[in-house]
C-alpha positions in Angstrom: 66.0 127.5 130.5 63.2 128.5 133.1 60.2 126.8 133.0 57.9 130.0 134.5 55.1 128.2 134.5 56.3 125.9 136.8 57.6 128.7 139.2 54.2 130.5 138.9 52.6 127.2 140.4 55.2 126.5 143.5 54.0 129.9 143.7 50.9 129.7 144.1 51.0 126.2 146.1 53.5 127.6 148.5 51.6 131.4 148.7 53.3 134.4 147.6 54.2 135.1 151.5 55.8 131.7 151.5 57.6 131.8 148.1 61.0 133.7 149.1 61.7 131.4 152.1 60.6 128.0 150.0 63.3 129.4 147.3 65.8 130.0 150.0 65.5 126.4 151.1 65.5 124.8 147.8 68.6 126.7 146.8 70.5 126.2 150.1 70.1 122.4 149.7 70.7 122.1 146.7 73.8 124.4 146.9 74.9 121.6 149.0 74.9 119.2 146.6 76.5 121.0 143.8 79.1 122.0 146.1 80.1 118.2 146.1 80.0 117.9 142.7 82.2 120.8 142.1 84.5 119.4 144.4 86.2 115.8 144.2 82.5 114.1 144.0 82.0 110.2 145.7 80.6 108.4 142.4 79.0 105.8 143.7 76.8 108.9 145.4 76.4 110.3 141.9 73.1 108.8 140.8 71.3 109.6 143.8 72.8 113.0 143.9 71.8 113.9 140.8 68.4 112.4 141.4 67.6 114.4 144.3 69.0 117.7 141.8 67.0 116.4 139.4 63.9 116.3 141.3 64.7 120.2 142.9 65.3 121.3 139.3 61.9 120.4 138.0 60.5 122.1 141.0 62.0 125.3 141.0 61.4 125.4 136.7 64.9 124.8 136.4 64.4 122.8 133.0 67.6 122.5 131.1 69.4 122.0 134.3 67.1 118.8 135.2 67.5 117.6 131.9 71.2 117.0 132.7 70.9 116.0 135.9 68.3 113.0 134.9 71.2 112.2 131.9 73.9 112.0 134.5 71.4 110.5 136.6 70.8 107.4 133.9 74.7 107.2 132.7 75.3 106.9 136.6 72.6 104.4 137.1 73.9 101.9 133.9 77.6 102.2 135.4 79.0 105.0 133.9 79.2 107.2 136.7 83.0 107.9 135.5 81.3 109.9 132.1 79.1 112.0 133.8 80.1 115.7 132.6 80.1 117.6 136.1 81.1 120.4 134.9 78.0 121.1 132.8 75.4 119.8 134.9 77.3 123.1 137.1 77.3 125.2 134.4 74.0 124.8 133.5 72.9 125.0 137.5 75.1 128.5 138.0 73.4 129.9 134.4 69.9 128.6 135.6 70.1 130.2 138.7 71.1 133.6 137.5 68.2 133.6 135.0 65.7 132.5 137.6 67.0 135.9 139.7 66.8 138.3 136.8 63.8 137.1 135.5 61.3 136.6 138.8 60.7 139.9 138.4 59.1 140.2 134.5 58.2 136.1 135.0 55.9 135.9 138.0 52.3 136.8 137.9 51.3 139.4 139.6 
């Protein structure tokens, strides 16, 4: 579901002083997206919502959450906006984020 690795390297870009306040930022904006899709979402804004999730999700290691999002991103993009399953593109954003807390600790290198 996490892609440590990839959360070891924003690390590491970002500086370990850095890293709680980059998280922070991430989350918060994209907190604001997934608000709007748990809500009554616009979409016609859905492909380039779930691009820009997409695009936080593969930066923060979320992997099987950007995996859905570049789907819905693709059905919304051919037309199909209407088919997009919302709810577990959320699901998998609310389980993704919970694993990313509990496991920073054992996951990050030292």
């Amino acid at each position: 579901m996490i892609l440590w690795s990839r959360v070891n390297e924003l690390r590491d870009e970002v500086g370990a002083e850095d890293f709680k306040e980059v998280i922070n930022l991430f989350l918060e904006e994209v907190e604001e997206a997934i608000n709007r899709l748990r809500g009554d979402p616009d979409r016609g804004q859905l492909e380039q919502d779930l691009h820009f999730l997409k695009g936080s999700a593969l930066n923060l290691g979320f992997a099987e959450f950007a995996d859905l999002c570049q789907d819905g991103e693709r059905q919304s993009a051919a037309g199909e906006a209407d088919t997009v399953d919302l709810a577990a593109i959320v699901d998998s954003y609310d389980r993704s984020k919970t694993a990313f807390f509990d496991g920073m600790q054992d996951h990050l290198a030292a």
